[in-house]
MMTF fields as JSON, N, C-alpha, C and O atoms, coordinates in Angstrom:
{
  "mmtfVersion": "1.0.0",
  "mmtfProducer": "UNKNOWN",
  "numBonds": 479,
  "numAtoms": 480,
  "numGroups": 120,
  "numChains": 1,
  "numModels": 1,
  "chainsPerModel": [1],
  "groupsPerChain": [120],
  "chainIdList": ["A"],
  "bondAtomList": [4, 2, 8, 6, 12, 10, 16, 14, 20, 18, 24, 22, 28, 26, 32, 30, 36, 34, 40, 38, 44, 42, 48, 46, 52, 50, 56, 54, 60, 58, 64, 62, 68, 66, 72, 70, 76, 74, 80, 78, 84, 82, 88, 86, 92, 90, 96, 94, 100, 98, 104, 102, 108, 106, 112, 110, 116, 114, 120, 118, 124, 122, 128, 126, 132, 130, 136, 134, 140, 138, 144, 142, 148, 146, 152, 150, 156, 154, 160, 158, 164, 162, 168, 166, 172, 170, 176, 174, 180, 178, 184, 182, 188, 186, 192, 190, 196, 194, 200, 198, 204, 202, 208, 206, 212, 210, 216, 214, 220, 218, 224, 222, 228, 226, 232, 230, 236, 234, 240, 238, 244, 242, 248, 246, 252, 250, 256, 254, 260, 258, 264, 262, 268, 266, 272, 270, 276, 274, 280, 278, 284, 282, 288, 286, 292, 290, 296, 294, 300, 298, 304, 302, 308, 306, 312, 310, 316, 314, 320, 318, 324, 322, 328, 326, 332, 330, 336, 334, 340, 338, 344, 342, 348, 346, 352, 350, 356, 354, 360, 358, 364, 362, 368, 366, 372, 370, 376, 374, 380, 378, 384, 382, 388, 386, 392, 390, 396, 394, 400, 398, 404, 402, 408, 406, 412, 410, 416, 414, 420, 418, 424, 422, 428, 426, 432, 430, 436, 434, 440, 438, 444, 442, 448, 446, 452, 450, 456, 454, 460, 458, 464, 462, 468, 466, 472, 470, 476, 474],
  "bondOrderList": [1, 1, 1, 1, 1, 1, 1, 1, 1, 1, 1, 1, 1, 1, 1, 1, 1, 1, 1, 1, 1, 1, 1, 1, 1, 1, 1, 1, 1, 1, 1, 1, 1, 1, 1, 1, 1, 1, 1, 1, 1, 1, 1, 1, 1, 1, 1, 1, 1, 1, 1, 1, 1, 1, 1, 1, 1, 1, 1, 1, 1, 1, 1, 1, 1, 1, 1, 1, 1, 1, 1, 1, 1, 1, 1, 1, 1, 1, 1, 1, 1, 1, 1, 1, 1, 1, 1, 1, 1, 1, 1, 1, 1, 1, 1, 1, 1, 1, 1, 1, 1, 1, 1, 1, 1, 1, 1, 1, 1, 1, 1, 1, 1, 1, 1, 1, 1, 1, 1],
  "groupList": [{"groupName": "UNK", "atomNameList": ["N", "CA", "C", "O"], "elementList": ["N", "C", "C", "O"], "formalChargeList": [0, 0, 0, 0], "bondAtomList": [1, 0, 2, 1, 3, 2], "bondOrderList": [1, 1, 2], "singleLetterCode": "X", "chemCompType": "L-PEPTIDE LINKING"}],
  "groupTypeList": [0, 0, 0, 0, 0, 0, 0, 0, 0, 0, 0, 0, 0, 0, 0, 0, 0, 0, 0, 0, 0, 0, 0, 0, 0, 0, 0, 0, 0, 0, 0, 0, 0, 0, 0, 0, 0, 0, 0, 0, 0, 0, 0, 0, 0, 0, 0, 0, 0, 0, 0, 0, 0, 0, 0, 0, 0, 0, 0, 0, 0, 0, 0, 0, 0, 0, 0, 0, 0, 0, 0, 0, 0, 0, 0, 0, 0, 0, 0, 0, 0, 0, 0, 0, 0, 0, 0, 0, 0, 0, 0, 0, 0, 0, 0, 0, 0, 0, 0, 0, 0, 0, 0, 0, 0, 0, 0, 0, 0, 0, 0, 0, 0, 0, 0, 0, 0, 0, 0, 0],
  "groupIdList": [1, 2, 3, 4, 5, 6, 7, 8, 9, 10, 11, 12, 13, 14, 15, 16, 17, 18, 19, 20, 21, 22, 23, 24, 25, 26, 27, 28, 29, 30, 31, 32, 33, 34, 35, 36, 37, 38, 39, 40, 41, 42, 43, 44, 45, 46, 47, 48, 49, 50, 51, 52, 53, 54, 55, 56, 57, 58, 59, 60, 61, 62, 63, 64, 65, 66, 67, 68, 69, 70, 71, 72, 73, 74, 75, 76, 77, 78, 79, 80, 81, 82, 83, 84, 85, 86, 87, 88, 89, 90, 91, 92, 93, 94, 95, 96, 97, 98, 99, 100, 101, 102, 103, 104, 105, 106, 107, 108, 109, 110, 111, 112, 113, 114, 115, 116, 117, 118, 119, 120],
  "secStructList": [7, 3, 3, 3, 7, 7, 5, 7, 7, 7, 1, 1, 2, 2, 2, 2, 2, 2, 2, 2, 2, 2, 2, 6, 7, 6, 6, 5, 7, 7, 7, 3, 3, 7, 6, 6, 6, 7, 7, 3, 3, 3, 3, 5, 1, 1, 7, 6, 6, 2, 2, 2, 2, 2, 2, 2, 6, 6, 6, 7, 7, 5, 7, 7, 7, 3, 3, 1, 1, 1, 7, 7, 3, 3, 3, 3, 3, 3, 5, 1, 1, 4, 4, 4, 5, 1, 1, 3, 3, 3, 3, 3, 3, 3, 7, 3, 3, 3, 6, 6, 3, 3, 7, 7, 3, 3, 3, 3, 7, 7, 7, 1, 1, 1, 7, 7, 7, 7, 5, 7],
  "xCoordList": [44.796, 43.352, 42.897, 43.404, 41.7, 41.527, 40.304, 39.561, 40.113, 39.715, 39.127, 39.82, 37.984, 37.0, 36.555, 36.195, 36.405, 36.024, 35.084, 34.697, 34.032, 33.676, 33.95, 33.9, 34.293, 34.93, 34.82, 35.443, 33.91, 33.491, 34.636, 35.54, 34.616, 35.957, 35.259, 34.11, 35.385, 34.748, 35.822, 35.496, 36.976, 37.425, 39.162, 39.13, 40.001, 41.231, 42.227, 43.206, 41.762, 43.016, 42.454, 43.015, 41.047, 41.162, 41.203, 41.013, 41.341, 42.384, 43.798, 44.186, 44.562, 45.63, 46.157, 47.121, 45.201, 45.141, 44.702, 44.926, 44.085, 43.827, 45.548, 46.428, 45.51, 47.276, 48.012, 48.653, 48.281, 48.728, 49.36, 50.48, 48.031, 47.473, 47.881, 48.584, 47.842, 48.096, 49.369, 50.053, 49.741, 51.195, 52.188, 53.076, 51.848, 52.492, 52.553, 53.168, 51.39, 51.426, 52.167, 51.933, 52.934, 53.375, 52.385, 51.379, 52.431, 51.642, 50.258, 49.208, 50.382, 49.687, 50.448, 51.342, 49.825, 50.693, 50.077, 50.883, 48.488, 48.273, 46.882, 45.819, 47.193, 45.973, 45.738, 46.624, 44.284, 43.577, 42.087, 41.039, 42.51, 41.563, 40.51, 40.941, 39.068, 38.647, 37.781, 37.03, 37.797, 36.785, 35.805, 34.77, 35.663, 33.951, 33.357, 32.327, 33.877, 32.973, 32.46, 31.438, 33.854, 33.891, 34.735, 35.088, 34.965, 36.093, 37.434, 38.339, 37.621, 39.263, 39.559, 39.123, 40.201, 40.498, 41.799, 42.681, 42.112, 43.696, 43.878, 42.88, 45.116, 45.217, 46.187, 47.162, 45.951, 46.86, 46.131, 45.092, 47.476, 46.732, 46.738, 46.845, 46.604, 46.366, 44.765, 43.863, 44.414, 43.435, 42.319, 42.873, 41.1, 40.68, 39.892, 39.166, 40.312, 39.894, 41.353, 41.367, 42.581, 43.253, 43.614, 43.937, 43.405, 43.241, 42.064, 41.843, 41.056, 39.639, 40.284, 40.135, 40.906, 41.227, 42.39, 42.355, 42.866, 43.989, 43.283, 43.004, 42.759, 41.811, 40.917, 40.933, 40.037, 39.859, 40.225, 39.45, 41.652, 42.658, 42.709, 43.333, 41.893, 42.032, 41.065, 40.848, 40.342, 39.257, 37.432, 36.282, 37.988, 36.477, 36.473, 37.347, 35.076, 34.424, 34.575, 34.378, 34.907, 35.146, 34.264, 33.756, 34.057, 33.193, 33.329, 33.192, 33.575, 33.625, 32.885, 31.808, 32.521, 31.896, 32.056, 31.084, 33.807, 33.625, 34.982, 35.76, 35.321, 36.758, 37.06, 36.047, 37.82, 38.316, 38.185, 38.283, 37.968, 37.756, 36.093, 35.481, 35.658, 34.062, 33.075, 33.003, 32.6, 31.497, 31.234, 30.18, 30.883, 30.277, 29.16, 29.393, 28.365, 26.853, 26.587, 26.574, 26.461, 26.043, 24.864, 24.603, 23.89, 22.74, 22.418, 22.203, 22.457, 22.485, 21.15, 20.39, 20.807, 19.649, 19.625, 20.189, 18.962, 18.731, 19.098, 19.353, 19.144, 20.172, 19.169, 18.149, 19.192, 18.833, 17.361, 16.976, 16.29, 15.436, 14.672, 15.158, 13.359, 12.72, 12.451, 12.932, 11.744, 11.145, 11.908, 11.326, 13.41, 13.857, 15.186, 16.362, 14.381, 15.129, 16.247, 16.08, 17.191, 18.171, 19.487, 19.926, 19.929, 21.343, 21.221, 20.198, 22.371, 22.808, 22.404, 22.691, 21.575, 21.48, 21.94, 21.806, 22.322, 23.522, 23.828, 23.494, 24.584, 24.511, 24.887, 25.556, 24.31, 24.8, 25.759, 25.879, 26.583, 27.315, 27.202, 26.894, 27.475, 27.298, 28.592, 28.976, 29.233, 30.628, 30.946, 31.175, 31.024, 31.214, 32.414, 33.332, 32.864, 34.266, 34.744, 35.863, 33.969, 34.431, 33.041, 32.11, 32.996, 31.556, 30.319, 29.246, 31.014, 30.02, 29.859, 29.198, 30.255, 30.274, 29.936, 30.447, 29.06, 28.659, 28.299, 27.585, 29.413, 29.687, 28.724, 29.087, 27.792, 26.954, 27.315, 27.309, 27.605, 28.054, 27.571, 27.52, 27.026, 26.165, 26.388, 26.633, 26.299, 25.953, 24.796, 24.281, 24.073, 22.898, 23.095, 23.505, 22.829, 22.713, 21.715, 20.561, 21.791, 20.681, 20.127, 21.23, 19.567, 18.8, 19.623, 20.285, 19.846, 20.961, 20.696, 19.869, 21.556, 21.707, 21.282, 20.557, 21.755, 21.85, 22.987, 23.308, 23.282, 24.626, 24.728, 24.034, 25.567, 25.327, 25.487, 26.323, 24.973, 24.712, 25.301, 24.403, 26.414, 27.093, 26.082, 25.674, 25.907, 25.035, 26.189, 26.684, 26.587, 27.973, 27.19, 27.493],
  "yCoordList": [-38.223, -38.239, -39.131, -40.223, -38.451, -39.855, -40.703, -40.102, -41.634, -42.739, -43.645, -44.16, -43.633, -44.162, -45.592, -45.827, -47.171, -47.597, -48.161, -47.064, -49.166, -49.825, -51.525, -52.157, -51.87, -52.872, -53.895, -53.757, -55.033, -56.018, -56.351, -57.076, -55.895, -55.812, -56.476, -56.038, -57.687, -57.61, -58.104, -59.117, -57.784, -57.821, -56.845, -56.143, -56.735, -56.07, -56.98, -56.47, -58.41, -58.986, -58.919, -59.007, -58.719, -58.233, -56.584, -56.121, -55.613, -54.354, -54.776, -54.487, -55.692, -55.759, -56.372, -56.023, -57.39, -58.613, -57.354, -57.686, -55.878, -54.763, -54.122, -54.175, -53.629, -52.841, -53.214, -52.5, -54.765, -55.544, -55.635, -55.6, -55.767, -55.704, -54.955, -55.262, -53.106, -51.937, -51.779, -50.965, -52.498, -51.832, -52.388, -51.693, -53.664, -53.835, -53.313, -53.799, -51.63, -51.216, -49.885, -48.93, -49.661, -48.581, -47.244, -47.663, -46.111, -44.875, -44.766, -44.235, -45.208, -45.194, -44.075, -44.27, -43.246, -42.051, -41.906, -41.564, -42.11, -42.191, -43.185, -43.073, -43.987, -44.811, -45.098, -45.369, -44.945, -44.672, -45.683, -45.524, -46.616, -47.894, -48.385, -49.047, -47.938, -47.71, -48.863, -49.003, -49.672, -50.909, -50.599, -50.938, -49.885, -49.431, -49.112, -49.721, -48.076, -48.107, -48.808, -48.764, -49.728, -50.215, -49.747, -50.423, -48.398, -47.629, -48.058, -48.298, -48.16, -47.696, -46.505, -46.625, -45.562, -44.588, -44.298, -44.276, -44.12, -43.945, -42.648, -41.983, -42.225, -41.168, -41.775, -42.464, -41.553, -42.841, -41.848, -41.248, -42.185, -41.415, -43.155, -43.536, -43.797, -45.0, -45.452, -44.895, -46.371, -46.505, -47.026, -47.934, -46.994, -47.151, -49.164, -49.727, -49.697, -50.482, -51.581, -52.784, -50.42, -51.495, -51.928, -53.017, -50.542, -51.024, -51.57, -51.92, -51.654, -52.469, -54.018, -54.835, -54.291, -55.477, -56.033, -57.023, -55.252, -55.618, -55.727, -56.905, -54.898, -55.477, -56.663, -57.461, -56.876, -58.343, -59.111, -60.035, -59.49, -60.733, -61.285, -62.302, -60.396, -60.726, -61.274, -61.657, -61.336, -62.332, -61.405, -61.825, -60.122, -59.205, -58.669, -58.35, -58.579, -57.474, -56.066, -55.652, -55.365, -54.207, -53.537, -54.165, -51.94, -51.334, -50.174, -49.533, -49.396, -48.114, -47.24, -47.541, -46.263, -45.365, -44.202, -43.575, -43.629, -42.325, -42.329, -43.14, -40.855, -40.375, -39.088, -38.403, -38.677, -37.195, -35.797, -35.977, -34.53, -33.693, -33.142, -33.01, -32.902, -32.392, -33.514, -33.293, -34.296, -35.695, -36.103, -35.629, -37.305, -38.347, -38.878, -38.762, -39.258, -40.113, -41.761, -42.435, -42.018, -43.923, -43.419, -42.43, -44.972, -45.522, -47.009, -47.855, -47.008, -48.798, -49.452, -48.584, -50.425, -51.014, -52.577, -53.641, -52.296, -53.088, -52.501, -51.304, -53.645, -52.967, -52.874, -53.44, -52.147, -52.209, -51.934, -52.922, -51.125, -50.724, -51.08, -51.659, -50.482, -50.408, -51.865, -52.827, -51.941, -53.128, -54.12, -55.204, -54.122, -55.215, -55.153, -55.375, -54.661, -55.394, -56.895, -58.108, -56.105, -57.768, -56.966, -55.837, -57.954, -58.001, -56.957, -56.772, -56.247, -55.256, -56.295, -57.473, -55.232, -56.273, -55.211, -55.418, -54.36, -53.305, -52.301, -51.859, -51.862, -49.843, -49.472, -50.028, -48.336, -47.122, -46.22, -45.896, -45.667, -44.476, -43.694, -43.932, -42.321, -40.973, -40.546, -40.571, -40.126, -39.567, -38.474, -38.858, -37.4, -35.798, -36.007, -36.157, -36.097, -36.299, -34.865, -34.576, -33.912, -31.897, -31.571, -32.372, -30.134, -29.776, -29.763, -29.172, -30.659, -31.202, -32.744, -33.283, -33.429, -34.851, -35.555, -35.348, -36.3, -37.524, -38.799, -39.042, -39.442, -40.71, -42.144, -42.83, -42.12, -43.095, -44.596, -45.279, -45.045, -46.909, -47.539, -47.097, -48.844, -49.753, -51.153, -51.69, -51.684, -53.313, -53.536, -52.715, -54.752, -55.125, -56.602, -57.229, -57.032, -58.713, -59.467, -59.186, -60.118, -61.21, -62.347, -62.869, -63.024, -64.246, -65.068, -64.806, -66.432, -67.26, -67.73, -67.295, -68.634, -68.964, -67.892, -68.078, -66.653, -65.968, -64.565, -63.905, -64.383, -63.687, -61.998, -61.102, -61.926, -60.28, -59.374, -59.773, -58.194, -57.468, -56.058, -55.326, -55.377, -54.236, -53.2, -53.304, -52.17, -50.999, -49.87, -49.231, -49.671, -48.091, -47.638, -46.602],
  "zCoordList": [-52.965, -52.949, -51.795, -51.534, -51.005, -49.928, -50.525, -51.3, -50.322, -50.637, -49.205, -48.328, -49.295, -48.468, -48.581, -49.734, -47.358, -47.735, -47.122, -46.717, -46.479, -45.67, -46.126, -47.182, -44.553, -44.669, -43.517, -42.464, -43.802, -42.924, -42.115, -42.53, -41.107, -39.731, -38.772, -38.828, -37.526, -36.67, -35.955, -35.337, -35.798, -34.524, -34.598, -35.609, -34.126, -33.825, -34.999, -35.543, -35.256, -36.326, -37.55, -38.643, -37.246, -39.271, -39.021, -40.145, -38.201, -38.643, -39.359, -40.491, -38.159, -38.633, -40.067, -40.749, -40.279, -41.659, -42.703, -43.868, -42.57, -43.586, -43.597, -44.456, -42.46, -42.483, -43.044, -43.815, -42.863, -43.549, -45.1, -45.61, -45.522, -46.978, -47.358, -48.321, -46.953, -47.356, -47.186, -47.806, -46.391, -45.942, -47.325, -47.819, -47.767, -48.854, -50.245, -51.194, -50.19, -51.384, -51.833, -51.092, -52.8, -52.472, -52.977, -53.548, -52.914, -53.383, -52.198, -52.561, -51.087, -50.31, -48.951, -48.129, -49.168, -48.0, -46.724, -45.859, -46.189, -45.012, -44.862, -45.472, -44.045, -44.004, -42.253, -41.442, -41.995, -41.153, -41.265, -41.891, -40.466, -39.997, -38.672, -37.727, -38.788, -37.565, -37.602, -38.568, -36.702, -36.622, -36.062, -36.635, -34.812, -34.803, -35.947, -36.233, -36.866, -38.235, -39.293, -39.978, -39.206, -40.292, -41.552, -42.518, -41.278, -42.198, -42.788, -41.989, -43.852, -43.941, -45.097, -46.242, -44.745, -45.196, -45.782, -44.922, -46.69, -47.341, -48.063, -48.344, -48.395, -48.736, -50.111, -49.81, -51.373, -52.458, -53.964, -54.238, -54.619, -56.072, -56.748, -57.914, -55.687, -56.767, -57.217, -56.591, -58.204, -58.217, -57.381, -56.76, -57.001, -55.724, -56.004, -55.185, -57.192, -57.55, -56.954, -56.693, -56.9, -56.656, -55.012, -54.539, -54.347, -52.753, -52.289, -51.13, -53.556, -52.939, -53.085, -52.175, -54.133, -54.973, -53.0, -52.269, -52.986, -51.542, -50.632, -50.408, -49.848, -48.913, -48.979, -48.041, -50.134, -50.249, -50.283, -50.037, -50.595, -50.786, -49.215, -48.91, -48.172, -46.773, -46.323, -45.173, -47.386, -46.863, -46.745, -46.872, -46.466, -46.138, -47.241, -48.047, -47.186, -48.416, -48.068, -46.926, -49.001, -49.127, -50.153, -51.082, -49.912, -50.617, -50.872, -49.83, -51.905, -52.152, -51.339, -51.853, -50.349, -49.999, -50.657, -51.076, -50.879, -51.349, -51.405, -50.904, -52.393, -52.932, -53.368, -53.507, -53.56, -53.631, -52.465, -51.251, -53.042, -52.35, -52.147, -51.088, -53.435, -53.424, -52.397, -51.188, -52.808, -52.209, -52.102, -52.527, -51.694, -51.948, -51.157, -49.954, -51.34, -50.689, -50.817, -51.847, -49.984, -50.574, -49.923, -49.238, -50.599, -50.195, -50.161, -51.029, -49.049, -48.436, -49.067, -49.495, -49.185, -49.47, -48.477, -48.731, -47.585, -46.664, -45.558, -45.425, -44.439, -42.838, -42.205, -42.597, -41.078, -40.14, -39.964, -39.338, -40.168, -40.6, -42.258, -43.229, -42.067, -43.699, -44.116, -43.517, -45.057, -45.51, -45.799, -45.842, -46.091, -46.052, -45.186, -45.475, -43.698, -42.84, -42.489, -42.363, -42.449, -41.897, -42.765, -42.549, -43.794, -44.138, -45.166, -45.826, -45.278, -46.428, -47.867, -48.077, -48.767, -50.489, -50.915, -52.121, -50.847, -52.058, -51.499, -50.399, -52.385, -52.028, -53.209, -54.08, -53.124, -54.366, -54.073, -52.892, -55.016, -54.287, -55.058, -56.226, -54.48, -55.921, -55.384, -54.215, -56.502, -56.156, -57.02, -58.167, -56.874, -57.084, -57.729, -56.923, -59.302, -59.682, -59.867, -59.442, -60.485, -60.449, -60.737, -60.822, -60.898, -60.557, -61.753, -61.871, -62.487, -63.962, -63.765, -64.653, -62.937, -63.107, -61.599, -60.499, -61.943, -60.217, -61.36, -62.333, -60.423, -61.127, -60.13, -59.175, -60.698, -60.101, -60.069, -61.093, -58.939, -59.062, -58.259, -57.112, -58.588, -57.307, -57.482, -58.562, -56.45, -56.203, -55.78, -55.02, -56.185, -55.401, -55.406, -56.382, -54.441, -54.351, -55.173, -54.849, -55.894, -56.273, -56.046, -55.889, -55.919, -55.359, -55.729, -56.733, -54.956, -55.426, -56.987, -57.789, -57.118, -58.865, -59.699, -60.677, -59.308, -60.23, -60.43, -59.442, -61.201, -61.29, -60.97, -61.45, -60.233, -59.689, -60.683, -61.494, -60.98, -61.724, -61.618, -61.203, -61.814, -61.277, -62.264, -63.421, -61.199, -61.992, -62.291, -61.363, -63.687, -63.779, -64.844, -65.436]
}
């Protein structure tokens, strides 16, 4: 299954500090890391909680974008544009699990002293 992620990269050694990470897992069959995007892409019937869980141990945040064959969509909340211009405060993702099911999951940031809130 491929497995999509975005992943705070800003230079050539946190590619490698991701490869890294991955390279030590097994059930991972092709992985494909692009730092202009921000991408990392794997091809793994493993769970996608647990190559999120690996890539973070490196220090960057990582984020579900998308998985399987049918689709997937995020929606950023913040960035570059729109009323709350500046830094990313969440995203949503919709993810097409077969053609009866979109599995809706999000983060949103919260104001300090207060505890983040996962939307499933």
């Amino acid at each position: 299954m491929k497995i999509e992620y975005a992943v705070q990269m800003s230079c050539d050694s946190c590619v490698q500090k991701v490869k890294q990470a991955l390279s030590g897992l097994e059930g991972i069959s092709k992985m494909d890391i692009d730092l202009a995007s921000g991408t990392v892409m794997v091809d793994s019937e493993l769970p996608q909680s647990i190559i999120k869980d690996k890539i973070e141990t490196t220090g960057m945040r990582a984020v579900l974008k998308g998985y399987g064959q049918l689709g997937a969509a995020v929606a950023m909340l913040g960035g570059n544009t729109g009323f709350s211009a500046g830094n990313v405060k969440g995203v949503i993702r919709f993810v097409q699990e077969d053609a009866n099911h979109c599995i809706i999951d999000g983060e949103i940031e919260t104001p300090p002293n207060t505890s983040k809130i996962p939307l499933t």
